[in-house]
N, CA, C and O atoms as a GROMACS GRO file, in nm:
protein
  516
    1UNK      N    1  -0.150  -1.690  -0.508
    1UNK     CA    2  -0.150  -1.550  -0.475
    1UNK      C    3  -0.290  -1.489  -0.482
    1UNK      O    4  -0.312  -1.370  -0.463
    2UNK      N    5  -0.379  -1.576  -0.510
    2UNK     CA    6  -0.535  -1.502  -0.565
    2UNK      C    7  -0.604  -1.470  -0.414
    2UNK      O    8  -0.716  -1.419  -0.408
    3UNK      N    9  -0.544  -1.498  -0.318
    3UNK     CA   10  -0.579  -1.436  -0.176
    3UNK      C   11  -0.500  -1.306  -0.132
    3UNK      O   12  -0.518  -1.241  -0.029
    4UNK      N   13  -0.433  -1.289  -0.207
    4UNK     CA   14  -0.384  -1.133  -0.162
    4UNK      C   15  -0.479  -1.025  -0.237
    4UNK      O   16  -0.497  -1.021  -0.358
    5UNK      N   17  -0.549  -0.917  -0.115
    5UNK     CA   18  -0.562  -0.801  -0.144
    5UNK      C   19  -0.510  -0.668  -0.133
    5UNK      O   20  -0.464  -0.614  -0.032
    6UNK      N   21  -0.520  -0.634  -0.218
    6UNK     CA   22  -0.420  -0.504  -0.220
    6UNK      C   23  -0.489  -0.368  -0.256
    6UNK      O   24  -0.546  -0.356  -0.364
    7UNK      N   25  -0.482  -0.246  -0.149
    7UNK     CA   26  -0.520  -0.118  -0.188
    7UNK      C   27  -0.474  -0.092  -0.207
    7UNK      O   28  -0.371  -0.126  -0.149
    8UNK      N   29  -0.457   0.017  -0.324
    8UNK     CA   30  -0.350   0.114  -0.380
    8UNK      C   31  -0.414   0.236  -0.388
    8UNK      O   32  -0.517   0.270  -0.445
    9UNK      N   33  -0.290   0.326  -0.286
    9UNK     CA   34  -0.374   0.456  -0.299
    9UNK      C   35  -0.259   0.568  -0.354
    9UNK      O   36  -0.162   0.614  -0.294
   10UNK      N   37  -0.308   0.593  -0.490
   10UNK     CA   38  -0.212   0.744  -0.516
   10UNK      C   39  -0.330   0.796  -0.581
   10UNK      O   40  -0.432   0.746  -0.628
   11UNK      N   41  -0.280   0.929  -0.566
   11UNK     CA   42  -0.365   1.051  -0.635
   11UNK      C   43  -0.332   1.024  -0.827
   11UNK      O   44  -0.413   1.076  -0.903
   12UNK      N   45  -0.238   0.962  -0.875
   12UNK     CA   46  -0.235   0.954  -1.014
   12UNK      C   47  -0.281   0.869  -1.048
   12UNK      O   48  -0.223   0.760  -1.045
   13UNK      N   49  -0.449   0.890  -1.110
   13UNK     CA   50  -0.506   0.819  -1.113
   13UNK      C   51  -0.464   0.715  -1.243
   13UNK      O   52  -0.463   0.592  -1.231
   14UNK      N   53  -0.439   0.767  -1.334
   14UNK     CA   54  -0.382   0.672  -1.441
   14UNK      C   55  -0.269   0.542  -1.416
   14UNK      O   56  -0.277   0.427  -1.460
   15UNK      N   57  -0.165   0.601  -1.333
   15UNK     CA   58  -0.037   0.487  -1.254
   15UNK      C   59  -0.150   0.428  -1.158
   15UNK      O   60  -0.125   0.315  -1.201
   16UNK      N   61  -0.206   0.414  -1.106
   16UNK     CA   62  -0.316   0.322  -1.021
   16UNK      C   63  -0.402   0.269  -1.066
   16UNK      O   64  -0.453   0.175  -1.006
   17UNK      N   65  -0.447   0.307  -1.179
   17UNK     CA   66  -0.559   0.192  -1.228
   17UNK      C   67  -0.457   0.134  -1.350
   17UNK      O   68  -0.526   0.097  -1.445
   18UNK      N   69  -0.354   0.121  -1.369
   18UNK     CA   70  -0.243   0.020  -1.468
   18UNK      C   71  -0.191  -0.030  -1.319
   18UNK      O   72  -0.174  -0.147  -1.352
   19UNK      N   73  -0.168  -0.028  -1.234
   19UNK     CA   74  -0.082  -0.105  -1.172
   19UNK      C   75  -0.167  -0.210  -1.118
   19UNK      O   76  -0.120  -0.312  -1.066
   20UNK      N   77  -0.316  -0.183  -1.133
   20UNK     CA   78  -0.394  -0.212  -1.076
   20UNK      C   79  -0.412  -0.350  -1.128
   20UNK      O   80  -0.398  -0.459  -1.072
   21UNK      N   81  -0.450  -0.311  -1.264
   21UNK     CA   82  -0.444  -0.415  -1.380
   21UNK      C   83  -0.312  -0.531  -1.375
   21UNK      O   84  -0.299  -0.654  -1.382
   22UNK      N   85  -0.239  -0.428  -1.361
   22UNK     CA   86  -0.070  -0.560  -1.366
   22UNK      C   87  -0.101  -0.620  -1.314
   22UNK      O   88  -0.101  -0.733  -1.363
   23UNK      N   89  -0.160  -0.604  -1.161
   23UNK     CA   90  -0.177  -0.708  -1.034
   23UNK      C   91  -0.257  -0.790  -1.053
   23UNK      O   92  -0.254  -0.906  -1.012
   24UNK      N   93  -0.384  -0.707  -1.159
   24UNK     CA   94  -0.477  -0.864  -1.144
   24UNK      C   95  -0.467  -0.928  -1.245
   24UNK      O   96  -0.546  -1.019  -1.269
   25UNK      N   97  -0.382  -0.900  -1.316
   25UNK     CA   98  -0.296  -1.006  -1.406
   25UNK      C   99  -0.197  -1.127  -1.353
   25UNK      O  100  -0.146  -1.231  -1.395
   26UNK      N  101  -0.203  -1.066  -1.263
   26UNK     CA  102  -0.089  -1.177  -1.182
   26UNK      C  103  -0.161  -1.220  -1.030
   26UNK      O  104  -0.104  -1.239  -0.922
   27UNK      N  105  -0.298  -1.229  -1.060
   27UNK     CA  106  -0.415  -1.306  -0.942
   27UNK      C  107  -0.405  -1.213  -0.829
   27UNK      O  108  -0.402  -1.296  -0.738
   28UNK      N  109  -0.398  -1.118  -0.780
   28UNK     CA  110  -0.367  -1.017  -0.699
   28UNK      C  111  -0.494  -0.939  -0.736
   28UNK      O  112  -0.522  -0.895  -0.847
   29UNK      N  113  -0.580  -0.926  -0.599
   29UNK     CA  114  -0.747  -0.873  -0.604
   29UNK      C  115  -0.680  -0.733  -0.584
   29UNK      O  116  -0.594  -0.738  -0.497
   30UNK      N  117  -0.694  -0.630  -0.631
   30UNK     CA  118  -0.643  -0.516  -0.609
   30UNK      C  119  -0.757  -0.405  -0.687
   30UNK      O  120  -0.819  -0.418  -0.793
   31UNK      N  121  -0.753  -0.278  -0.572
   31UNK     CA  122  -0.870  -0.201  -0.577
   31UNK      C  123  -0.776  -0.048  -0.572
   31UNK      O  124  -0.676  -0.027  -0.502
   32UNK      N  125  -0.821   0.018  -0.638
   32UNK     CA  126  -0.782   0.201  -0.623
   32UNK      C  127  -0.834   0.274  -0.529
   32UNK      O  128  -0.908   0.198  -0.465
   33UNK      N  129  -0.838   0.395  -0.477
   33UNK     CA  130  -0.885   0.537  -0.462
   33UNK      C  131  -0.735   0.601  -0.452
   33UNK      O  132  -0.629   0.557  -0.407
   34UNK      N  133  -0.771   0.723  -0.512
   34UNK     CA  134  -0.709   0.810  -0.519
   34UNK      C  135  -0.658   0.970  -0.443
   34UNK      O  136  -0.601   1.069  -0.487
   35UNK      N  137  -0.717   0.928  -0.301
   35UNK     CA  138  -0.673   1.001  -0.223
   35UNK      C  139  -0.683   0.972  -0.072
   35UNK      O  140  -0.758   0.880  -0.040
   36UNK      N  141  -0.617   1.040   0.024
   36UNK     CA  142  -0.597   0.945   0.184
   36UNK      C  143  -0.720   0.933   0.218
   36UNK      O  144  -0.755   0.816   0.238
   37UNK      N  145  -0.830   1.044   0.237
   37UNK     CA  146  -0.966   0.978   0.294
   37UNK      C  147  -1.056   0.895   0.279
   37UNK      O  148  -1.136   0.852   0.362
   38UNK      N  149  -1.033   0.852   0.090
   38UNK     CA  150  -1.080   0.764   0.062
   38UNK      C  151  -1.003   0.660   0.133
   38UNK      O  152  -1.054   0.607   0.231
   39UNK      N  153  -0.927   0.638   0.108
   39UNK     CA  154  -0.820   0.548   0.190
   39UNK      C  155  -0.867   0.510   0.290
   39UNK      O  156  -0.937   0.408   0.281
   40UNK      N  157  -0.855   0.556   0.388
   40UNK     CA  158  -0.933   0.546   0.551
   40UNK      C  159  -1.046   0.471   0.513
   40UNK      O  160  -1.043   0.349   0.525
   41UNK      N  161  -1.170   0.543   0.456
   41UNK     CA  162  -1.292   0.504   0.459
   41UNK      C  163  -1.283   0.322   0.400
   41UNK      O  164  -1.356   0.230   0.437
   42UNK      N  165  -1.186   0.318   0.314
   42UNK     CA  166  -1.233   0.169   0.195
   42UNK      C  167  -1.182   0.050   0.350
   42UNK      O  168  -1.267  -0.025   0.397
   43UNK      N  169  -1.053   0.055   0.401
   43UNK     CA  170  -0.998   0.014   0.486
   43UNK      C  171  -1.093  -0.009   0.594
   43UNK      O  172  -1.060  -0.097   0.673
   44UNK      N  173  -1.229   0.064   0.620
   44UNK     CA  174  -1.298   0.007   0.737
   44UNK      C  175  -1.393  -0.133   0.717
   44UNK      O  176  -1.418  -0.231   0.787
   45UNK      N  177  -1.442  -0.074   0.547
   45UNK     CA  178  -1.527  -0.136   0.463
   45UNK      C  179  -1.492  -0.276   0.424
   45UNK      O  180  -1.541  -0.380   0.467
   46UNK      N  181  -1.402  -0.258   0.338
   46UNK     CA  182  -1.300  -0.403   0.299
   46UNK      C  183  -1.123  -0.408   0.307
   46UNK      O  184  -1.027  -0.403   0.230
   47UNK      N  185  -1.153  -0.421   0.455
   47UNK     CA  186  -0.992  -0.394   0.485
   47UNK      C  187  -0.891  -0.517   0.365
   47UNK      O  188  -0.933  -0.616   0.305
   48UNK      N  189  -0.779  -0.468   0.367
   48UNK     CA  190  -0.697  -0.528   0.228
   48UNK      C  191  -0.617  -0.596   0.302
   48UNK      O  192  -0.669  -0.619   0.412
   49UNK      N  193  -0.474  -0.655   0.287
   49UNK     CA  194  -0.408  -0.730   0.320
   49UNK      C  195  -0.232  -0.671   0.314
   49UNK      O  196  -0.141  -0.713   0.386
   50UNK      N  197  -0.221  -0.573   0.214
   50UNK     CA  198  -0.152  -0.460   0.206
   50UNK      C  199  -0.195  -0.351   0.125
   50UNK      O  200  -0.277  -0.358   0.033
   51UNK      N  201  -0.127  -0.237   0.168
   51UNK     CA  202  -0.182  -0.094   0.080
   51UNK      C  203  -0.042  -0.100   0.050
   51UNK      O  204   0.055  -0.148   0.110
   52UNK      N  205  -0.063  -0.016  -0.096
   52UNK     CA  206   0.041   0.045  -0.206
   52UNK      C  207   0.055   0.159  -0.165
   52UNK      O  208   0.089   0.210  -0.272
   53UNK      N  209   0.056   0.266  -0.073
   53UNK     CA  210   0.059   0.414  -0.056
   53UNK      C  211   0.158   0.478  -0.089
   53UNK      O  212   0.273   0.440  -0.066
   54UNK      N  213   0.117   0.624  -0.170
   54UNK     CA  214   0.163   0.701  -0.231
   54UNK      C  215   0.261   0.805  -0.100
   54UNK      O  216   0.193   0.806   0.003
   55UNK      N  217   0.294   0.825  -0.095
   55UNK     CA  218   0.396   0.954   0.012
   55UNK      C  219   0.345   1.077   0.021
   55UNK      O  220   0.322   1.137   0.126
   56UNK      N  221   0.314   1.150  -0.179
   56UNK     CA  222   0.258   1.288  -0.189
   56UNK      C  223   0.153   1.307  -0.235
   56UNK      O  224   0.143   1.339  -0.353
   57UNK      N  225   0.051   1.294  -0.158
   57UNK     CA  226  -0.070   1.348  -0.193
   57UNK      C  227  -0.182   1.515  -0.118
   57UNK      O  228  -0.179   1.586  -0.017
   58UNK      N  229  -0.281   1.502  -0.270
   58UNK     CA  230  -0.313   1.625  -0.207
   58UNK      C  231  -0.364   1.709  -0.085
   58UNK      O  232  -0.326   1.816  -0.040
   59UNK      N  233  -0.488   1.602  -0.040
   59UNK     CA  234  -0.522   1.577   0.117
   59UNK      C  235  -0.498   1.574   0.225
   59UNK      O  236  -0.512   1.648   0.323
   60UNK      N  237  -0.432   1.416   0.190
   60UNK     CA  238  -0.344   1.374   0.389
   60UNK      C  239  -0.185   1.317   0.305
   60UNK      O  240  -0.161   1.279   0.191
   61UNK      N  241  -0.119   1.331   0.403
   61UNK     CA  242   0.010   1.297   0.346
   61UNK      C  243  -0.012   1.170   0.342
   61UNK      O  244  -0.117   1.135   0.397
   62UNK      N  245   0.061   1.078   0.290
   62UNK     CA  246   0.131   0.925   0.345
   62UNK      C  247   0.121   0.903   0.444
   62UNK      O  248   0.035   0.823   0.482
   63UNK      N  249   0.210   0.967   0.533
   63UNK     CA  250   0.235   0.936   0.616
   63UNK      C  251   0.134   0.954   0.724
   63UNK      O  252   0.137   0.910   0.839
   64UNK      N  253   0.057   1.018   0.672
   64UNK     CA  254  -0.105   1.044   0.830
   64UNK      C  255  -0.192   0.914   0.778
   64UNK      O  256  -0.240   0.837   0.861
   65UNK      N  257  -0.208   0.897   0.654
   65UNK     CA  258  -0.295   0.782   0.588
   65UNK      C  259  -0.229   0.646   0.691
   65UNK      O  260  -0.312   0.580   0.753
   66UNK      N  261  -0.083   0.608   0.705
   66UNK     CA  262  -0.036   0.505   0.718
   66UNK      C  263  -0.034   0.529   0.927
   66UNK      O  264  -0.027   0.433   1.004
   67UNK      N  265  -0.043   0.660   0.967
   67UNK     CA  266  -0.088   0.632   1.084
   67UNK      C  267  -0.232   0.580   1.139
   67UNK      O  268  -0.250   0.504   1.234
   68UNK      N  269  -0.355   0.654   1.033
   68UNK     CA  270  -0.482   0.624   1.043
   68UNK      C  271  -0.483   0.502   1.056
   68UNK      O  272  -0.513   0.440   1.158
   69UNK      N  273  -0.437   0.444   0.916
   69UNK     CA  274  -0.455   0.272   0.898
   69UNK      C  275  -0.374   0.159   1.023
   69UNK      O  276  -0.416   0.054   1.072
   70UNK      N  277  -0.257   0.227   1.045
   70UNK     CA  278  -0.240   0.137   1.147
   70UNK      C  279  -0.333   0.143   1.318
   70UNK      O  280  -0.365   0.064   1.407
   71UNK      N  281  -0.342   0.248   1.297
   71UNK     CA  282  -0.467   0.271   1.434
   71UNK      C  283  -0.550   0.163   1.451
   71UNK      O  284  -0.574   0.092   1.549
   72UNK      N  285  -0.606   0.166   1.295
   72UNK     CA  286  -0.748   0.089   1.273
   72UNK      C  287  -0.691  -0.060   1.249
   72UNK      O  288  -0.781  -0.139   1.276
   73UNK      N  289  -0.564  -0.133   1.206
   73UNK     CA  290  -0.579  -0.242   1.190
   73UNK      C  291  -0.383  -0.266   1.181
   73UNK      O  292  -0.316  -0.269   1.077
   74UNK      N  293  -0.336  -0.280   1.311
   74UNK     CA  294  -0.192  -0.276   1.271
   74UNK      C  295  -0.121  -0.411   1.203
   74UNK      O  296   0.001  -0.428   1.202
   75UNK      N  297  -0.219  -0.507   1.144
   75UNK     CA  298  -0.195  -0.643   1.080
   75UNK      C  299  -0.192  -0.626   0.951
   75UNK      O  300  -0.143  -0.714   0.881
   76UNK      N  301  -0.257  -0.479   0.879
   76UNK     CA  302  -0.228  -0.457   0.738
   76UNK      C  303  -0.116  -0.373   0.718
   76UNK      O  304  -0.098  -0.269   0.782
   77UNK      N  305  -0.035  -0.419   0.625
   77UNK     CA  306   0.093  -0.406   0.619
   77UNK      C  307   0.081  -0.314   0.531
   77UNK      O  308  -0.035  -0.300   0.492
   78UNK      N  309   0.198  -0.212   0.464
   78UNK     CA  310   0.198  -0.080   0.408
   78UNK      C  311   0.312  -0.089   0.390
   78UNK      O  312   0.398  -0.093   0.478
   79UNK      N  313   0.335  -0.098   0.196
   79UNK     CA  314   0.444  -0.034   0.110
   79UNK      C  315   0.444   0.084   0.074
   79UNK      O  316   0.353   0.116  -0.003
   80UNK      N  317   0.548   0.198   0.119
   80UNK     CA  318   0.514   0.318   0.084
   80UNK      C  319   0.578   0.355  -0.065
   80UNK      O  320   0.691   0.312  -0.086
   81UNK      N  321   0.513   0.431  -0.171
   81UNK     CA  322   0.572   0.494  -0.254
   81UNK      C  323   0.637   0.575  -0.258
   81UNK      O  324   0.635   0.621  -0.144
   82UNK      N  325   0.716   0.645  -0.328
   82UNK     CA  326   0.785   0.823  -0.325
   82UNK      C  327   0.830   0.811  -0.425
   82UNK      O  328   0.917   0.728  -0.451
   83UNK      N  329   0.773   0.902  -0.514
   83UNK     CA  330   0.871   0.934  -0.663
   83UNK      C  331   0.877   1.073  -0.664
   83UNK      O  332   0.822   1.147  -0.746
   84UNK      N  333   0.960   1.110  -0.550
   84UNK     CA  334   0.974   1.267  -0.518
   84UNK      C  335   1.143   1.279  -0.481
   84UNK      O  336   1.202   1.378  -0.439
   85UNK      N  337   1.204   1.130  -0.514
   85UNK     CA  338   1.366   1.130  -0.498
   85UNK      C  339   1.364   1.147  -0.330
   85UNK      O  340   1.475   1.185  -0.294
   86UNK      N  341   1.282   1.132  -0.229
   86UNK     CA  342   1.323   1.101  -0.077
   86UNK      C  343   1.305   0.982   0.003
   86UNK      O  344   1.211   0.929   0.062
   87UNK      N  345   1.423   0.958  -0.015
   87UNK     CA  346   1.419   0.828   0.085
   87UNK      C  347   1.390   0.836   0.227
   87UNK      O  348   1.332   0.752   0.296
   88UNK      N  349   1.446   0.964   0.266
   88UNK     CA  350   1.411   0.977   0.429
   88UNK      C  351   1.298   0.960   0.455
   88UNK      O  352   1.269   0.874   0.539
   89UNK      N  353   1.166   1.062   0.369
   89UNK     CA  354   0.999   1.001   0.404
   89UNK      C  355   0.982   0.812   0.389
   89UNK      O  356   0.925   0.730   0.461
   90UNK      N  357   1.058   0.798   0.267
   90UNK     CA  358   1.031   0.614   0.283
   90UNK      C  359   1.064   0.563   0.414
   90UNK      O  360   0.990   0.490   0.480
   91UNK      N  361   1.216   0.617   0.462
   91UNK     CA  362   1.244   0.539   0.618
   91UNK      C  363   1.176   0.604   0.705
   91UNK      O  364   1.157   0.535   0.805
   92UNK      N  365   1.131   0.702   0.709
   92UNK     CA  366   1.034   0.725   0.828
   92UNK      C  367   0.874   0.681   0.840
   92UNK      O  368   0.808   0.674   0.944
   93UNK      N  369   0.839   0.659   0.731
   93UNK     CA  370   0.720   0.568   0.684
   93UNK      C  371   0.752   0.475   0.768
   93UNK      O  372   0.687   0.466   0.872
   94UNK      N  373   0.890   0.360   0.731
   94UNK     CA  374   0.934   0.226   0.813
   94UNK      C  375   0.903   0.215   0.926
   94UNK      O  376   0.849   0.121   0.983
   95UNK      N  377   0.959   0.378   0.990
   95UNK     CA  378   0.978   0.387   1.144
   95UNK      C  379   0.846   0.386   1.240
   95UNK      O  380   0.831   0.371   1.361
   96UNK      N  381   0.733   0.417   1.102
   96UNK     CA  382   0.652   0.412   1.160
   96UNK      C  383   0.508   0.341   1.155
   96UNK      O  384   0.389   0.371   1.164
   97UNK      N  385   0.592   0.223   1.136
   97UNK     CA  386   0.540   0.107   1.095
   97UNK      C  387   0.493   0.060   0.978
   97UNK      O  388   0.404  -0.025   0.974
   98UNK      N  389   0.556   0.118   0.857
   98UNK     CA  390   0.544   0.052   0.705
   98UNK      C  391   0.622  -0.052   0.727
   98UNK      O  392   0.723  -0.073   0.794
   99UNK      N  393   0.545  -0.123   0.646
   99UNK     CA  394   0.637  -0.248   0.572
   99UNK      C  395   0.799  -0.238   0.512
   99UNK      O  396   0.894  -0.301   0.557
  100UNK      N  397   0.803  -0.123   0.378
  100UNK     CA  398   0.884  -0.069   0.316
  100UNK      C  399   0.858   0.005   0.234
  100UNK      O  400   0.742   0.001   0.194
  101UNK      N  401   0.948   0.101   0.172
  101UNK     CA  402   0.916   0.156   0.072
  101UNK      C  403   0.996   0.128  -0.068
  101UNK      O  404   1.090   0.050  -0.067
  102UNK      N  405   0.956   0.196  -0.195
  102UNK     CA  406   0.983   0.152  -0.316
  102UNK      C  407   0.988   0.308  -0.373
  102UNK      O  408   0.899   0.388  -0.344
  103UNK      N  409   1.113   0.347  -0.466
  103UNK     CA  410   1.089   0.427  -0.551
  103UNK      C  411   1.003   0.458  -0.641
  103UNK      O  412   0.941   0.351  -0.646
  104UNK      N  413   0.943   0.539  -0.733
  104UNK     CA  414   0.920   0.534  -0.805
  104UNK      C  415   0.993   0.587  -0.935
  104UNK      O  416   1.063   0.686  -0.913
  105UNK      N  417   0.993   0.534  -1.096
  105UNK     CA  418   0.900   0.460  -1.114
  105UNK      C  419   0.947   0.288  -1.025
  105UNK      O  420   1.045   0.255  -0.959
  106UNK      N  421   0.787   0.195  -1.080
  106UNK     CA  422   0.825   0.089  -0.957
  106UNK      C  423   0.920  -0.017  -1.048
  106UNK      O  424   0.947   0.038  -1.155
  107UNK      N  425   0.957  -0.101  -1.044
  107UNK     CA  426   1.005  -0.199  -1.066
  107UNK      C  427   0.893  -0.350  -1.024
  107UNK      O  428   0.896  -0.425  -0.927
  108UNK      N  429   0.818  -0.349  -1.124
  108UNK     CA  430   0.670  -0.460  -1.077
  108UNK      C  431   0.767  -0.609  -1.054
  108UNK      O  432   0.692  -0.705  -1.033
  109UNK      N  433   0.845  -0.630  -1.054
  109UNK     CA  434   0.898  -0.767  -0.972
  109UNK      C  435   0.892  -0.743  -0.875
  109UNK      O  436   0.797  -0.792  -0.814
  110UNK      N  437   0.984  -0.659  -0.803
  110UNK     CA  438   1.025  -0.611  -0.714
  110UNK      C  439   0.846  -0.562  -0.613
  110UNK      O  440   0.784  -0.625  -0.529
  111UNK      N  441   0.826  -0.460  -0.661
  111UNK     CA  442   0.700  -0.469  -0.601
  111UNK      C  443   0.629  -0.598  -0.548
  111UNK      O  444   0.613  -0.629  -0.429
  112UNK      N  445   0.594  -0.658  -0.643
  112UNK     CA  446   0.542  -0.820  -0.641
  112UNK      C  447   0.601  -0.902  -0.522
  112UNK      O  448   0.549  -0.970  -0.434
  113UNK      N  449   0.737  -0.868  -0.554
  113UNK     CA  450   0.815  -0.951  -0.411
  113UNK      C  451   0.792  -0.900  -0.303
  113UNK      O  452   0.802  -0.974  -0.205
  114UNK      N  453   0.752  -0.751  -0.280
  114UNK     CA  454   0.749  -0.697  -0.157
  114UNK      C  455   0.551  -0.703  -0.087
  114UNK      O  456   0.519  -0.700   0.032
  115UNK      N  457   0.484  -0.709  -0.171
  115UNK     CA  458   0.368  -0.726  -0.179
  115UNK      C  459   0.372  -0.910  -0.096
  115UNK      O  460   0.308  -0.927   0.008
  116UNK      N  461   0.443  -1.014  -0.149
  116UNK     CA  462   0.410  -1.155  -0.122
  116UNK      C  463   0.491  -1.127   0.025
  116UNK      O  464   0.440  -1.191   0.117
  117UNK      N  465   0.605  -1.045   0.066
  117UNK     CA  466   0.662  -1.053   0.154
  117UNK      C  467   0.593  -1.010   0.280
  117UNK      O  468   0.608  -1.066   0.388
  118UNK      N  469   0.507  -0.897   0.255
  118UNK     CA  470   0.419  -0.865   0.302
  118UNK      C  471   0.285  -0.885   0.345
  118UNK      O  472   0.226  -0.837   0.441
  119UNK      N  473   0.248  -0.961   0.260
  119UNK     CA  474   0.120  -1.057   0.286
  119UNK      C  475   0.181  -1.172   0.387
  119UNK      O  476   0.132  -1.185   0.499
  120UNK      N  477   0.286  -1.250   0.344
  120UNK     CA  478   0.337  -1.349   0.463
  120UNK      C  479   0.336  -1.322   0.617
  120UNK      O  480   0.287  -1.382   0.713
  121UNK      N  481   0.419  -1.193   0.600
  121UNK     CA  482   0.408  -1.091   0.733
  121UNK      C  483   0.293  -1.104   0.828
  121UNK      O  484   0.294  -1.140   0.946
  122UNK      N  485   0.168  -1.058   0.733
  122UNK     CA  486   0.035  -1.059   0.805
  122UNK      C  487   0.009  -1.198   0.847
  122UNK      O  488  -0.008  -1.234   0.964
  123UNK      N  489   0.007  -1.272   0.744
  123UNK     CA  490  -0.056  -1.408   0.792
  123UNK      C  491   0.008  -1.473   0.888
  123UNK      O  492  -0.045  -1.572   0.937
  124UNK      N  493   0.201  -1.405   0.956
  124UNK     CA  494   0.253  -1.482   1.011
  124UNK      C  495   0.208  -1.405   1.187
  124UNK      O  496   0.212  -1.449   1.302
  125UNK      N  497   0.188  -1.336   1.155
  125UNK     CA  498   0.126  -1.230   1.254
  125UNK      C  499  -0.006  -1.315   1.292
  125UNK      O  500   0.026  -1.354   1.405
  126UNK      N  501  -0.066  -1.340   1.280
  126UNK     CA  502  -0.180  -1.439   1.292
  126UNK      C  503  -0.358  -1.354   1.232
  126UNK      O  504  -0.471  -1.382   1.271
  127UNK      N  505  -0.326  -1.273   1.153
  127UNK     CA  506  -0.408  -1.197   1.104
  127UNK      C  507  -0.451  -1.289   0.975
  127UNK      O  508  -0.380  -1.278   0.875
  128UNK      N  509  -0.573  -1.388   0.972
  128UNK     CA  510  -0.550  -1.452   0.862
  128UNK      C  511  -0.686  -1.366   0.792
  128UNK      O  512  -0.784  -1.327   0.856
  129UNK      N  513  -0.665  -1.347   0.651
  129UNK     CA  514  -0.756  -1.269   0.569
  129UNK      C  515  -0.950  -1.301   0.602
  129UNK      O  516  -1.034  -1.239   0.538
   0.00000   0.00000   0.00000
């Protein structure tokens, strides 16, 4: 797994730099910012392999972050967050080309599984890192 990279972008900065940690506890290169423009900008720089994206942030929503990013690279795949109790933003995230989404709080297996499921995705796509 030490070839998966992963952006994670929420505005809480504390839940992002621990999840951050979980991951690279478990060989998963994983990097923060904490809001959509950073987002955009890191993605041109050192595009990732999947983003962790948050749904509510202060800036750009989720959901404009996950249109930007697919503009720029529709081979990086996107788990959306929401710990705002709406699933409809998670399925419309889907609809619009996320990977999936995950409640919050996360369930780090589960994440983990959707993260490897997702990295497969790309690489089966022929996007190799």
């Amino acid at each position: 797994m030490s070839e998966i990279k992963v952006l994670i972008v929420d505005d809480e900065v504390e839940f992002a730099s621990t999840l951050a940690e979980r991951l690279e506890l478990r060989d998963i290169t994983a990097e923060t910012v904490n809001n959509g423009k950073d987002a955009l900008s890191t993605i041109l720089v050192r595009p990732p392999d999947v983003v962790i994206l948050d749904l509510k942030m202060p800036d750009l929503s989720g959901l404009e972050v996950l249109h930007g990013i697919k503009a720029h690279d529709p081979s990086i795949e996107v788990i959306m967050l929401t710990g705002h109790g709406s699933t409809s933003s998670g399925i419309e995230g889907m609809e619009r080309g996320a990977f999936d989404y995950i409640m919050k709080p996360i369930d780090l297996d589960l994440l983990l599984e959707k993260i490897n499921q997702a990295y497969e995705q790309r690489i089966t796509a022929g996007k190799q890192p």
